[in-house]
PDB file of N, CA, C and O in Angstrom, chain B, residues numbered from 101:
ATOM      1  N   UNK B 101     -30.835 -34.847 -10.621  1.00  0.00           N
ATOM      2  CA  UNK B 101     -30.423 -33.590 -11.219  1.00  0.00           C
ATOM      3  C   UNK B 101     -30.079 -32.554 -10.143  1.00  0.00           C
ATOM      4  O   UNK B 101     -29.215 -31.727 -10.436  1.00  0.00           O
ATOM      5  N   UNK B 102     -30.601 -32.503  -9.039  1.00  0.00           N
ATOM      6  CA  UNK B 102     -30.640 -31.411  -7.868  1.00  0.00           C
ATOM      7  C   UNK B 102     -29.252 -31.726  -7.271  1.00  0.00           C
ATOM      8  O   UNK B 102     -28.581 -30.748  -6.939  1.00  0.00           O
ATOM      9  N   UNK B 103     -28.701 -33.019  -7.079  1.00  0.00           N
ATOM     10  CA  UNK B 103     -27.213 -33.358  -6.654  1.00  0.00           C
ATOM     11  C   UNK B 103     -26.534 -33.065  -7.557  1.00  0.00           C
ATOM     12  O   UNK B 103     -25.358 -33.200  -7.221  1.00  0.00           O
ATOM     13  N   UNK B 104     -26.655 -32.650  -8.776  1.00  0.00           N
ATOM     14  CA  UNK B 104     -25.621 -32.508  -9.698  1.00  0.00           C
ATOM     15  C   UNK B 104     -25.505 -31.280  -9.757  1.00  0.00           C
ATOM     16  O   UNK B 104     -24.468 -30.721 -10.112  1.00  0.00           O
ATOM     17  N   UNK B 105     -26.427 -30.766  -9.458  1.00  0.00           N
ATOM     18  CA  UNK B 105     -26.137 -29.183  -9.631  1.00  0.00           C
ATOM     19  C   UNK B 105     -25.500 -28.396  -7.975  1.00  0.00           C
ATOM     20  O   UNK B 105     -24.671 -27.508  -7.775  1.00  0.00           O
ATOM     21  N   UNK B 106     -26.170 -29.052  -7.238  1.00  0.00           N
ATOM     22  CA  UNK B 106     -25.347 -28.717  -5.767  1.00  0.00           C
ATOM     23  C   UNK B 106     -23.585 -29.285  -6.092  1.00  0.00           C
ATOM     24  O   UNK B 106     -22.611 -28.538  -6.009  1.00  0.00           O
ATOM     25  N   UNK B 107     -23.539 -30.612  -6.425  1.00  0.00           N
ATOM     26  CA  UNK B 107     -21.846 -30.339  -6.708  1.00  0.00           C
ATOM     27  C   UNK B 107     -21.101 -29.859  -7.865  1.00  0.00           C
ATOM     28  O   UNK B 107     -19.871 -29.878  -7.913  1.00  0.00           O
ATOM     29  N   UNK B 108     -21.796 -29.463  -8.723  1.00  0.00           N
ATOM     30  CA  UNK B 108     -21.341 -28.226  -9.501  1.00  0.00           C
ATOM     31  C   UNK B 108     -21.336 -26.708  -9.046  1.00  0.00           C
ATOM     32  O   UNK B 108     -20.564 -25.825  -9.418  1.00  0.00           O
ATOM     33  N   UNK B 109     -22.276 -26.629  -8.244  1.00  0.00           N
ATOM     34  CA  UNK B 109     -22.144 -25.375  -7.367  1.00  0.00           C
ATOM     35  C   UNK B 109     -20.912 -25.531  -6.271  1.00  0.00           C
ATOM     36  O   UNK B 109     -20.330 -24.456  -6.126  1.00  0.00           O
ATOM     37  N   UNK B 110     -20.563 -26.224  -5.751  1.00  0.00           N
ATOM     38  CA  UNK B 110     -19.689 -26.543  -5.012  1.00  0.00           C
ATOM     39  C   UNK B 110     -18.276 -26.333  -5.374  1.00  0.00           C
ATOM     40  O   UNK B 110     -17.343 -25.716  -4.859  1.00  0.00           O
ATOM     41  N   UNK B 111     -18.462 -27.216  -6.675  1.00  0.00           N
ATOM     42  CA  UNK B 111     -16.757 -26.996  -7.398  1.00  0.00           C
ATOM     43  C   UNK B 111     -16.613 -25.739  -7.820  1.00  0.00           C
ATOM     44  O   UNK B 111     -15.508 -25.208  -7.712  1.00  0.00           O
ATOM     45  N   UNK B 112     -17.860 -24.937  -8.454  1.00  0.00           N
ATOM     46  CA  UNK B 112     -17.306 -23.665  -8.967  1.00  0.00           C
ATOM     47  C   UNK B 112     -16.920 -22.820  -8.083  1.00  0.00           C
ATOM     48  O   UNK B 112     -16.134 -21.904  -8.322  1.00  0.00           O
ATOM     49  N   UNK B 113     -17.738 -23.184  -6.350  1.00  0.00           N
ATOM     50  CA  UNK B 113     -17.084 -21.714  -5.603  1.00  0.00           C
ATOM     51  C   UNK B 113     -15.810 -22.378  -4.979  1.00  0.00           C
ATOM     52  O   UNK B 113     -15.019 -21.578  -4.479  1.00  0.00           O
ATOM     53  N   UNK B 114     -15.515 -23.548  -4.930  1.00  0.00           N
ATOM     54  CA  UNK B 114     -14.102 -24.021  -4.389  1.00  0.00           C
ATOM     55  C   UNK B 114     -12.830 -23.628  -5.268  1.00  0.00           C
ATOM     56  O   UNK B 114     -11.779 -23.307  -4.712  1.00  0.00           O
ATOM     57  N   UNK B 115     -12.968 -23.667  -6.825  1.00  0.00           N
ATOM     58  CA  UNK B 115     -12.101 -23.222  -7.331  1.00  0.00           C
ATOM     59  C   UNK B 115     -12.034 -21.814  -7.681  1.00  0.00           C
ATOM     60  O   UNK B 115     -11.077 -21.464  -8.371  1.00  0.00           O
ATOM     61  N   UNK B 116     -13.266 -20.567  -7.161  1.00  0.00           N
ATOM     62  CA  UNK B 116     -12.873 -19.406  -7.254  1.00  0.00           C
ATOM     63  C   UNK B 116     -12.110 -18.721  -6.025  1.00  0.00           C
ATOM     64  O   UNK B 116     -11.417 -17.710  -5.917  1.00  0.00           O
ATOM     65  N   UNK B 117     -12.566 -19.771  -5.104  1.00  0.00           N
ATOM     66  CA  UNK B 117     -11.864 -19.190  -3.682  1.00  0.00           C
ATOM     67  C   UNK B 117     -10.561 -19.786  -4.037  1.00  0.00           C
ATOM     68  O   UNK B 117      -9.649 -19.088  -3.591  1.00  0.00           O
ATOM     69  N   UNK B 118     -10.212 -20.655  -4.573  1.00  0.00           N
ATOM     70  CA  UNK B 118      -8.452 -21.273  -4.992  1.00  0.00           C
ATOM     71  C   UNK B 118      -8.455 -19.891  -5.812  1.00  0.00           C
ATOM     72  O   UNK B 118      -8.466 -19.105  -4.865  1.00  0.00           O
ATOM     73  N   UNK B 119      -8.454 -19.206  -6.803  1.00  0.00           N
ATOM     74  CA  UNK B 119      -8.191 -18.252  -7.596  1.00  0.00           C
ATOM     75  C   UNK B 119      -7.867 -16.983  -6.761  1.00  0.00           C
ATOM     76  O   UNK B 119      -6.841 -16.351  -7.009  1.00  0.00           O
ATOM     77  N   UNK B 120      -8.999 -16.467  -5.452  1.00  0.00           N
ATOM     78  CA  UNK B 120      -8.830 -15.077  -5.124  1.00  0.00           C
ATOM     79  C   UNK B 120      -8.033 -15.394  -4.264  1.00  0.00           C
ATOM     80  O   UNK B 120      -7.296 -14.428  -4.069  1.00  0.00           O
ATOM     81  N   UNK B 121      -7.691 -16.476  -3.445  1.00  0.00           N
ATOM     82  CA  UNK B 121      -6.317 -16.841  -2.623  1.00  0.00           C
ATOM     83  C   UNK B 121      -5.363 -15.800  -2.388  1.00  0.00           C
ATOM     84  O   UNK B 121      -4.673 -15.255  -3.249  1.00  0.00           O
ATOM     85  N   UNK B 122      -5.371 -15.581  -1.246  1.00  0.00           N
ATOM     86  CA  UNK B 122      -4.100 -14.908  -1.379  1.00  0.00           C
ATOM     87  C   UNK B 122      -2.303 -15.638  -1.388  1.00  0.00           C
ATOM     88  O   UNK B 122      -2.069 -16.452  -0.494  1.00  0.00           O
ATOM     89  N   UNK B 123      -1.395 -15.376  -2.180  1.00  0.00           N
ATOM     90  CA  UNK B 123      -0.344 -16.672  -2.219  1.00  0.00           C
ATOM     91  C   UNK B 123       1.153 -15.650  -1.689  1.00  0.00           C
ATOM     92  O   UNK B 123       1.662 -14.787  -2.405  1.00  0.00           O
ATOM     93  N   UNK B 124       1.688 -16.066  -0.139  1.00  0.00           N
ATOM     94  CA  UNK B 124       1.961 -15.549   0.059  1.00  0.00           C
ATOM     95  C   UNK B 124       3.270 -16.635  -0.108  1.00  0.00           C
ATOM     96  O   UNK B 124       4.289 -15.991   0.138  1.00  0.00           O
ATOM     97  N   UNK B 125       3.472 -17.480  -0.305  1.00  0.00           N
ATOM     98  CA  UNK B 125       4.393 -18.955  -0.847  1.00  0.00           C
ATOM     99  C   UNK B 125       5.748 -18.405  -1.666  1.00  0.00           C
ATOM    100  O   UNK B 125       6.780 -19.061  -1.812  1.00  0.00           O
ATOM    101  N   UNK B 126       5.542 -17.245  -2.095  1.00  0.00           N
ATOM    102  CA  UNK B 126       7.085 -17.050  -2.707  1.00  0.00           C
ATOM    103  C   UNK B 126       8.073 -15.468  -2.191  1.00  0.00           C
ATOM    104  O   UNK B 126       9.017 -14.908  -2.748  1.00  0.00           O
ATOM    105  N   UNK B 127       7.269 -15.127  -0.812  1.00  0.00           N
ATOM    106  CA  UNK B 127       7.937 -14.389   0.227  1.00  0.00           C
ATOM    107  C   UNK B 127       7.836 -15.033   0.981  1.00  0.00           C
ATOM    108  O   UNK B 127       6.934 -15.801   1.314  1.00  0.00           O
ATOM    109  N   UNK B 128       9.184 -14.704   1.529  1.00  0.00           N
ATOM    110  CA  UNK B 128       9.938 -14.965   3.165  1.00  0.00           C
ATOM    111  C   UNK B 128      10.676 -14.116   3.604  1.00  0.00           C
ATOM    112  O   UNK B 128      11.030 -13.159   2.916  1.00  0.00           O
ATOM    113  N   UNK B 129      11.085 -14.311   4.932  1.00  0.00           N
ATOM    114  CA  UNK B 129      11.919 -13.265   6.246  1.00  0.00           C
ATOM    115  C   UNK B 129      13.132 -14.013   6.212  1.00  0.00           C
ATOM    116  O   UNK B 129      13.005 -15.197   6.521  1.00  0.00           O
ATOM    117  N   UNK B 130      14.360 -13.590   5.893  1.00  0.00           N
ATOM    118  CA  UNK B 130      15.533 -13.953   6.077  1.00  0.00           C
ATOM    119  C   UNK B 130      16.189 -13.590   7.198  1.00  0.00           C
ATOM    120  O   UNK B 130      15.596 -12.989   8.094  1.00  0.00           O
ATOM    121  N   UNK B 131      17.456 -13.903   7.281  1.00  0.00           N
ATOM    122  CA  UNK B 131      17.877 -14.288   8.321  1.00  0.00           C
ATOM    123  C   UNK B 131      18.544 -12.787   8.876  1.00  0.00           C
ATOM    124  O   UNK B 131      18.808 -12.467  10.035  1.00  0.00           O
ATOM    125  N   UNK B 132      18.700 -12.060   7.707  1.00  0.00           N
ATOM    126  CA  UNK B 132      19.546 -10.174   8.194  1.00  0.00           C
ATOM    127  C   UNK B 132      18.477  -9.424   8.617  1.00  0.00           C
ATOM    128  O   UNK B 132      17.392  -9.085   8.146  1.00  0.00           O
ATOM    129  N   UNK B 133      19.165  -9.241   9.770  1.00  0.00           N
ATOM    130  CA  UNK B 133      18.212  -8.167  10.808  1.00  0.00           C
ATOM    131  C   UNK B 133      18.209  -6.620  10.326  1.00  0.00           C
ATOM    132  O   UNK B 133      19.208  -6.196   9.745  1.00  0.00           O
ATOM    133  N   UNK B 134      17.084  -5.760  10.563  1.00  0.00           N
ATOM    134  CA  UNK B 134      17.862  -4.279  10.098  1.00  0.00           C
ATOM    135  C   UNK B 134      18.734  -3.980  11.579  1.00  0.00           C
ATOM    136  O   UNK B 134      18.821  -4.780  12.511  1.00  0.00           O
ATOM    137  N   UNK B 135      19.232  -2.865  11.529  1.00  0.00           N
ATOM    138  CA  UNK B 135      19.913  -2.553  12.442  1.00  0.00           C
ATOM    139  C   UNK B 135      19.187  -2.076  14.052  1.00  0.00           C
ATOM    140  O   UNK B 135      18.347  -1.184  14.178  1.00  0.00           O
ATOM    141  N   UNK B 136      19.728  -2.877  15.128  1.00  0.00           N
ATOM    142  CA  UNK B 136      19.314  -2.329  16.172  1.00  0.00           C
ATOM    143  C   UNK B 136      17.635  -2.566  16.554  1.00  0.00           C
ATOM    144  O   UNK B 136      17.033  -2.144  17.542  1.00  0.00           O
ATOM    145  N   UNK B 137      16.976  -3.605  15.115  1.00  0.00           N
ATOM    146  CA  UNK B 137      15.632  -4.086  15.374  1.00  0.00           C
ATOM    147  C   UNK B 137      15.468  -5.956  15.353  1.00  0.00           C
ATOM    148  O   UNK B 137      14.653  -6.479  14.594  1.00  0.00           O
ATOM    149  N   UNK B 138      16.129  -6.579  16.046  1.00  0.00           N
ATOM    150  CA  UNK B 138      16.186  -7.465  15.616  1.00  0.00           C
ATOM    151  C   UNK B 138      14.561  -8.467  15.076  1.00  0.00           C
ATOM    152  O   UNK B 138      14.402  -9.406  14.296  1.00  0.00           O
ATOM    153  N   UNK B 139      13.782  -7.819  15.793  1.00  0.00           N
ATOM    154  CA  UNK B 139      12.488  -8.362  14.973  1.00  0.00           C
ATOM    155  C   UNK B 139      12.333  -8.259  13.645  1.00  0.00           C
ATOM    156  O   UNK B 139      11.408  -8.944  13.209  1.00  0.00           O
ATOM    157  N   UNK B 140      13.154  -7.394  12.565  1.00  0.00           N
ATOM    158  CA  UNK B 140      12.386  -6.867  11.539  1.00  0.00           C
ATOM    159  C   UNK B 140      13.955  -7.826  10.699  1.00  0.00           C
ATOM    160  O   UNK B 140      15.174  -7.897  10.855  1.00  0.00           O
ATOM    161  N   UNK B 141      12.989  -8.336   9.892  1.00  0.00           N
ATOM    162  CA  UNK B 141      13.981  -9.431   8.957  1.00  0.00           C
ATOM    163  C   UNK B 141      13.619  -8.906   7.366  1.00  0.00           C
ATOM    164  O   UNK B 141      12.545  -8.588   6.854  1.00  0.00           O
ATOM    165  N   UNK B 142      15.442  -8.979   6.656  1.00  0.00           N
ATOM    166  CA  UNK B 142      15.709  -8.922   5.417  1.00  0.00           C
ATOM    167  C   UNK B 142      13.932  -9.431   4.591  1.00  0.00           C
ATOM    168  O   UNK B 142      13.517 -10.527   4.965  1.00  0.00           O
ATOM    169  N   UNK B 143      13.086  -8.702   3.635  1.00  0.00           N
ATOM    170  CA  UNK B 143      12.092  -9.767   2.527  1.00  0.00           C
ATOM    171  C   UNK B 143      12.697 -10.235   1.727  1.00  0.00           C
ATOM    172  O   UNK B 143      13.725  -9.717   1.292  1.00  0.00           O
ATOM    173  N   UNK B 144      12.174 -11.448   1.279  1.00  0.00           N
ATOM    174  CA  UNK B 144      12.837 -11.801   0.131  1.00  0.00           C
ATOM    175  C   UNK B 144      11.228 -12.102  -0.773  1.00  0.00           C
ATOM    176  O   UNK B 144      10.198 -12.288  -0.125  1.00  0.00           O
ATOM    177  N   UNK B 145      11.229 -12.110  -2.071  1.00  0.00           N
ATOM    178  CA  UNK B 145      10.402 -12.720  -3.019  1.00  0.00           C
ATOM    179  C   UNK B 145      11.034 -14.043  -4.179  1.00  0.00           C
ATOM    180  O   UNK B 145      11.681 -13.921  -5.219  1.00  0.00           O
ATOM    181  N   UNK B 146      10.758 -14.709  -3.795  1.00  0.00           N
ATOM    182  CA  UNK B 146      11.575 -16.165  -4.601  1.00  0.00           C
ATOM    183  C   UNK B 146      12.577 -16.334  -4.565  1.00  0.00           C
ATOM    184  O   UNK B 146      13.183 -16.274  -5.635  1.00  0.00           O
ATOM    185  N   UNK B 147      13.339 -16.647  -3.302  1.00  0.00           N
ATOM    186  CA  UNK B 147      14.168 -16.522  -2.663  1.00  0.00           C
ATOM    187  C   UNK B 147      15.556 -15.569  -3.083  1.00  0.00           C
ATOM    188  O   UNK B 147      16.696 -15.990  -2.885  1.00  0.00           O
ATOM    189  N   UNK B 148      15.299 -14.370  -3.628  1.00  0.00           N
ATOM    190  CA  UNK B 148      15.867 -13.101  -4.225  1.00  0.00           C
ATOM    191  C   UNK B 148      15.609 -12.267  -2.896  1.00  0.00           C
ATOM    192  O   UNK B 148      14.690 -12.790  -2.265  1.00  0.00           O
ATOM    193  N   UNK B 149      16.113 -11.159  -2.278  1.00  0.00           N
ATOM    194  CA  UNK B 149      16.062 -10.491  -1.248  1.00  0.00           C
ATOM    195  C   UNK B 149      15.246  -9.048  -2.297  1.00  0.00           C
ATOM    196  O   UNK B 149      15.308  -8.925  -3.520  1.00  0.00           O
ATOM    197  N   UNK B 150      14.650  -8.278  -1.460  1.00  0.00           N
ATOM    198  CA  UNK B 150      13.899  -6.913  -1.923  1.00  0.00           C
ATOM    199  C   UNK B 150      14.633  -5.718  -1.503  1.00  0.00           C
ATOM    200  O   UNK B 150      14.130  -4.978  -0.657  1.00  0.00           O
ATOM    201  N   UNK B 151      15.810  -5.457  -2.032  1.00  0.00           N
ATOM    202  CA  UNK B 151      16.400  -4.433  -2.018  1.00  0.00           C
ATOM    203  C   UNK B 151      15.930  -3.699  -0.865  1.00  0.00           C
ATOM    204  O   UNK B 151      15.000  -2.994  -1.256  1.00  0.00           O
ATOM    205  N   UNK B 152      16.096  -3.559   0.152  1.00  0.00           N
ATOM    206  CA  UNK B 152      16.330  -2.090   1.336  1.00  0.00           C
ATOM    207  C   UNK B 152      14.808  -2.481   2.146  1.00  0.00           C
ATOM    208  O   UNK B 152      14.256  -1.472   2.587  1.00  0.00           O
ATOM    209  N   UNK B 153      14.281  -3.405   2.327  1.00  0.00           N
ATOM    210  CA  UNK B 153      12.996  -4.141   2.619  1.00  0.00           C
ATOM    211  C   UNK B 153      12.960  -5.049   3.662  1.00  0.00           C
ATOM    212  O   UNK B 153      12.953  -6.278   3.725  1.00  0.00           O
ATOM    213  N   UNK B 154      12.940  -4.258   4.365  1.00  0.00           N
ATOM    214  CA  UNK B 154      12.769  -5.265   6.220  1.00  0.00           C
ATOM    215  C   UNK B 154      11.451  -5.106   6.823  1.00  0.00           C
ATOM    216  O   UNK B 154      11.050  -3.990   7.154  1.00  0.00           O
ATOM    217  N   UNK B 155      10.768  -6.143   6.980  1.00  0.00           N
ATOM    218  CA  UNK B 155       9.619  -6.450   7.701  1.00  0.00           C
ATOM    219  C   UNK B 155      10.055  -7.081   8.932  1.00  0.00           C
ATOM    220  O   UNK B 155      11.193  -7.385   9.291  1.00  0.00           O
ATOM    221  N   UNK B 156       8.528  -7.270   9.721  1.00  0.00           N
ATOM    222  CA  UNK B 156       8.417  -7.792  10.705  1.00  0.00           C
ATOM    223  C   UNK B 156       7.503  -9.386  10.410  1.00  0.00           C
ATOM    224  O   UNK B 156       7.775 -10.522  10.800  1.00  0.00           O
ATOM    225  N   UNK B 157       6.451  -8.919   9.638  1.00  0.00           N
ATOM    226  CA  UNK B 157       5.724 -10.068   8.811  1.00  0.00           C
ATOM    227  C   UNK B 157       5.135  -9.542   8.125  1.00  0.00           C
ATOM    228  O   UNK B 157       4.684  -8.409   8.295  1.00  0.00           O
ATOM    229  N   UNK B 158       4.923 -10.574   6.719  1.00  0.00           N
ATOM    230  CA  UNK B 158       3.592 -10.290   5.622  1.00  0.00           C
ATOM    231  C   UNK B 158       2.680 -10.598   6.273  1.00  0.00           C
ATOM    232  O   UNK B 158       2.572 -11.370   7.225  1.00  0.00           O
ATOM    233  N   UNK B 159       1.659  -9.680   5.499  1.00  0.00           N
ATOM    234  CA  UNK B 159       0.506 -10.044   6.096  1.00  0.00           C
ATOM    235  C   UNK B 159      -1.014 -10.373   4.453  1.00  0.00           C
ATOM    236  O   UNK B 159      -2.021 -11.076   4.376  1.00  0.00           O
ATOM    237  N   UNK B 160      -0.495  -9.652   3.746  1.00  0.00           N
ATOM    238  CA  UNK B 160      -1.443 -10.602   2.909  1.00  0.00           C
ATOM    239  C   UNK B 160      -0.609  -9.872   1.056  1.00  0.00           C
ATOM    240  O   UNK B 160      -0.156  -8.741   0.879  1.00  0.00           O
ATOM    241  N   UNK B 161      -0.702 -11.175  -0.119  1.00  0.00           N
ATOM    242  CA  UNK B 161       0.062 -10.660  -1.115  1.00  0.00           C
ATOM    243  C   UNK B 161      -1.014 -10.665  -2.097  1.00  0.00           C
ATOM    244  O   UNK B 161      -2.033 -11.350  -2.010  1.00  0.00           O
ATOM    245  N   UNK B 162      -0.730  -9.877  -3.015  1.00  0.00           N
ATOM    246  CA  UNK B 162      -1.920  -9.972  -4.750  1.00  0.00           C
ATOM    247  C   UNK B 162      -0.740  -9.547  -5.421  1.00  0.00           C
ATOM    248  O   UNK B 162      -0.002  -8.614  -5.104  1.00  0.00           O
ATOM    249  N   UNK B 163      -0.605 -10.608  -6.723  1.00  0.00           N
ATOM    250  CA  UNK B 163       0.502 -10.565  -7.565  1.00  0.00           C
ATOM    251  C   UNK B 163       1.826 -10.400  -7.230  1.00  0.00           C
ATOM    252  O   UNK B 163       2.273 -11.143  -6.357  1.00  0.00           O
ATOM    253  N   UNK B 164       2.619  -9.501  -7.790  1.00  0.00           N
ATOM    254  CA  UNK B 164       3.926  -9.027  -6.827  1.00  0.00           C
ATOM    255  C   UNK B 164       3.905  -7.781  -6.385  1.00  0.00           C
ATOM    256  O   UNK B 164       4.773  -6.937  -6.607  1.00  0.00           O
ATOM    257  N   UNK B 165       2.896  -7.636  -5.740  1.00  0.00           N
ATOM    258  CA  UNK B 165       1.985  -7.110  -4.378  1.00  0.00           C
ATOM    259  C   UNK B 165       2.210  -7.376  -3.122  1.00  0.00           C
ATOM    260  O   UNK B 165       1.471  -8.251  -2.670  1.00  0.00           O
ATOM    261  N   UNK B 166       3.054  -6.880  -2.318  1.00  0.00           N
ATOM    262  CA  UNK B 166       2.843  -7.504  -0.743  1.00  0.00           C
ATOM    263  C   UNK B 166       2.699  -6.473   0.513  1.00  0.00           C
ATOM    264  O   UNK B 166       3.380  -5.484   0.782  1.00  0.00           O
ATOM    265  N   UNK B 167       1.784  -6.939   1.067  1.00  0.00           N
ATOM    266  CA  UNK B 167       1.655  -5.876   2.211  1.00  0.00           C
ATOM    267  C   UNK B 167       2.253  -6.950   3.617  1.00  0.00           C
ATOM    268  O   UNK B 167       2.161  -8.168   3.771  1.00  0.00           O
ATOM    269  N   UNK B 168       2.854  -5.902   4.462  1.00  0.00           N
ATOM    270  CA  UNK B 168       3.908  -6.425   5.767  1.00  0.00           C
ATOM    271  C   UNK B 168       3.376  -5.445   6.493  1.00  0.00           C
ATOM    272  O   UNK B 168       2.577  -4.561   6.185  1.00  0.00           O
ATOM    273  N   UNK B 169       4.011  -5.752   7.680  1.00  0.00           N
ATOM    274  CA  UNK B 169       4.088  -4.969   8.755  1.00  0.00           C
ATOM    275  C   UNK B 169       5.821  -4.242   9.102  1.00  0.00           C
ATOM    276  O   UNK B 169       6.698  -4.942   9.609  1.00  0.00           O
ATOM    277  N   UNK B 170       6.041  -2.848   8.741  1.00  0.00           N
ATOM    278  CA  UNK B 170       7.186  -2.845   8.917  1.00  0.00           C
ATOM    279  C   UNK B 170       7.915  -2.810  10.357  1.00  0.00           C
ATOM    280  O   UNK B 170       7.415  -3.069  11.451  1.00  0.00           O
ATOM    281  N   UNK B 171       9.394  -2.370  10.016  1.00  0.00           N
ATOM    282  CA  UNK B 171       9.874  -1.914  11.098  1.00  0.00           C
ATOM    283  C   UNK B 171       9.714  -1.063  12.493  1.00  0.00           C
ATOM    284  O   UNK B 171      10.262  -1.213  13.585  1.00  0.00           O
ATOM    285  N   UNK B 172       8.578   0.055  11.944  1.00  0.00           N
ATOM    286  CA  UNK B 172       7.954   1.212  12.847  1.00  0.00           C
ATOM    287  C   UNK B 172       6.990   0.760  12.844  1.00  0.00           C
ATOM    288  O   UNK B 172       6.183   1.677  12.997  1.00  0.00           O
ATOM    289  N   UNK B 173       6.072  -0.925  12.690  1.00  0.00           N
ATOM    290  CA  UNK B 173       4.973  -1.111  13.055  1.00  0.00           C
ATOM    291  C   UNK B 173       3.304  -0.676  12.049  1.00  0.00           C
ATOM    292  O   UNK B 173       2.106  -0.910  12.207  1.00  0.00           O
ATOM    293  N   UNK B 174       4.094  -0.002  11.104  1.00  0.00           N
ATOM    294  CA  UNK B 174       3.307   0.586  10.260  1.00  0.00           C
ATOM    295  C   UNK B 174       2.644  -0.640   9.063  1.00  0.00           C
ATOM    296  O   UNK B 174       3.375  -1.576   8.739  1.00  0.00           O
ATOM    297  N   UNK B 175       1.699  -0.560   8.670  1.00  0.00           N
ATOM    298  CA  UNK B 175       1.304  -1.908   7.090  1.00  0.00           C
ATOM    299  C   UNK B 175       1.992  -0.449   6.293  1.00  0.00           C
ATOM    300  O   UNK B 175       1.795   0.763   6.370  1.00  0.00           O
ATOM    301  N   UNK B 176       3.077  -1.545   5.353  1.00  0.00           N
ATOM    302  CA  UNK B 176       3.026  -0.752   4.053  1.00  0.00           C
ATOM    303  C   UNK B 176       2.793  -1.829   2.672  1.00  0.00           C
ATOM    304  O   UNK B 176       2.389  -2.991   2.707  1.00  0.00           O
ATOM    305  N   UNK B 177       3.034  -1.338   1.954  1.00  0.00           N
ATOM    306  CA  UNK B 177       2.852  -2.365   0.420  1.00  0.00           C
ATOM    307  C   UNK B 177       3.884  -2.047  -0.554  1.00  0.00           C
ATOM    308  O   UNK B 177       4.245  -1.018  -1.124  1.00  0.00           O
ATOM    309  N   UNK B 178       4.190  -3.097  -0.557  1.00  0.00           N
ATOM    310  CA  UNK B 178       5.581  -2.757  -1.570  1.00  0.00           C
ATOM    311  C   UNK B 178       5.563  -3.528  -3.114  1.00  0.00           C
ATOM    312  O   UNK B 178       5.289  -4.725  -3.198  1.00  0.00           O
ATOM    313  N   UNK B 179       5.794  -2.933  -3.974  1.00  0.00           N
ATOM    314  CA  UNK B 179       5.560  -3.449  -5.227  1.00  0.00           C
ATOM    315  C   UNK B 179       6.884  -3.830  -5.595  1.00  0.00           C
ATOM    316  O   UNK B 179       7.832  -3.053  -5.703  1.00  0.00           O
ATOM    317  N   UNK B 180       6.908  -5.262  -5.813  1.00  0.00           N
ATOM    318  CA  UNK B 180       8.036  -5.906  -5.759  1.00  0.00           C
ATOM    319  C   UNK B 180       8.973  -5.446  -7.689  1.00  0.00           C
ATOM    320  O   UNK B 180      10.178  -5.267  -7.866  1.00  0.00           O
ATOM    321  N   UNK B 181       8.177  -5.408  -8.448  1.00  0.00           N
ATOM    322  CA  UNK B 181       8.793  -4.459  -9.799  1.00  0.00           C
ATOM    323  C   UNK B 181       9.336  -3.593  -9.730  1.00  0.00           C
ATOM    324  O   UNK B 181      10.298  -3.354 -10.458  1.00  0.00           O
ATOM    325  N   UNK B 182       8.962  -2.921  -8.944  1.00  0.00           N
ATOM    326  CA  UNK B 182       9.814  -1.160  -8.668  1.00  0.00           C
ATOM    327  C   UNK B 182      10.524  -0.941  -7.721  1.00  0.00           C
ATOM    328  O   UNK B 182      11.290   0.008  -7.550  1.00  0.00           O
ATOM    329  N   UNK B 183      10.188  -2.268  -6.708  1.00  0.00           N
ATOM    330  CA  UNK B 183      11.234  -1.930  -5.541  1.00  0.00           C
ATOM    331  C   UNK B 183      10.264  -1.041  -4.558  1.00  0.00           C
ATOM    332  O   UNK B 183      10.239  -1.367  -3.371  1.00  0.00           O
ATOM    333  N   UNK B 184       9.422   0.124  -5.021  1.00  0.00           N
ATOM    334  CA  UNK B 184       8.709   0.642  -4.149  1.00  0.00           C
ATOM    335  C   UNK B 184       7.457   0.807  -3.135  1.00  0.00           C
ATOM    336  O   UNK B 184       6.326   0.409  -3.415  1.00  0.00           O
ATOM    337  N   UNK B 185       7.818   1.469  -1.875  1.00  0.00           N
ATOM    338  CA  UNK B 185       6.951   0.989  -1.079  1.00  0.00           C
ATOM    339  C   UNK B 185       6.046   2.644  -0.364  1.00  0.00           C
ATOM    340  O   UNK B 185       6.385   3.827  -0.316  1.00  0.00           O
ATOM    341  N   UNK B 186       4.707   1.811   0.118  1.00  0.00           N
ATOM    342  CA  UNK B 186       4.122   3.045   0.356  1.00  0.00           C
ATOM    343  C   UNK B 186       2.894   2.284   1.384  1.00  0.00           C
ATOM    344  O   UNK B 186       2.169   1.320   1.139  1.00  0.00           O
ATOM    345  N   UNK B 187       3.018   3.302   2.837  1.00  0.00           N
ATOM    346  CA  UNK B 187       2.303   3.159   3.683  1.00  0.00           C
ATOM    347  C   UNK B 187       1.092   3.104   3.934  1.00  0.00           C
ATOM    348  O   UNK B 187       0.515   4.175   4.122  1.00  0.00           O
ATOM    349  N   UNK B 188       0.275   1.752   4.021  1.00  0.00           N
ATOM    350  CA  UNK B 188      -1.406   1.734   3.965  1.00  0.00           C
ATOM    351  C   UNK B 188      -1.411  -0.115   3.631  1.00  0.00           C
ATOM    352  O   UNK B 188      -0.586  -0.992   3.885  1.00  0.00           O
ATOM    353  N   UNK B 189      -2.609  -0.130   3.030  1.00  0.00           N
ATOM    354  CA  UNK B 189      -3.046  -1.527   2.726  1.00  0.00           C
ATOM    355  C   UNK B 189      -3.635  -1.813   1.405  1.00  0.00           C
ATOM    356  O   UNK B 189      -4.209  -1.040   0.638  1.00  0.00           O
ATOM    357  N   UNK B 190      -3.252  -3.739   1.223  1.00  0.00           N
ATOM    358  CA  UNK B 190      -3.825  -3.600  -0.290  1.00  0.00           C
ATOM    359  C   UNK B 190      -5.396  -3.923  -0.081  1.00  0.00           C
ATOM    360  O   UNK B 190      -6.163  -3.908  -1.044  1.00  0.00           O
TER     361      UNK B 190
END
């Protein structure tokens, strides 16, 4: 009984850590540079580009939620529904 409950304890925290995951799998950095930065690449979210949205890299996503590192080096978070973005962390 004591093994059964250690790998039931096991599976339940393996599949909550699969749940709080962060899934950063449907952003990427394309290939358009902004201007005059060539580090900072076009975002895209499912392979759709994010309107006026140049990073350098993501750095962690929740929902269509993503926080990057922008152009001026700054974390911002951009909410991929509205298009809008705002400087800080999720």
């Amino acid at each position: 009984m004591h093994r059964l409950a250690g790998r039931l304890l096991l599976t339940v925290l393996a599949l909550g850590a699969g749940c709080g995951r962060d899934d950063l799998s449907n952003y990427s950095l394309g290939a358009p540079t902004y201007p005059g930065n060539a580090d900072c690449k076009q975002a895209y979210y499912k392979s759709r580009p994010i309107a006026g949205i140049f990073l350098k890299r993501f750095v962690k996503a929740d929902g269509a939620r993503v926080e990057g590192i922008a152009c001026h080096d700054a974390n911002i978070v951009v909410d991929i529904q509205t298009g809008r973005w705002r400087e800080g962390k999720l």
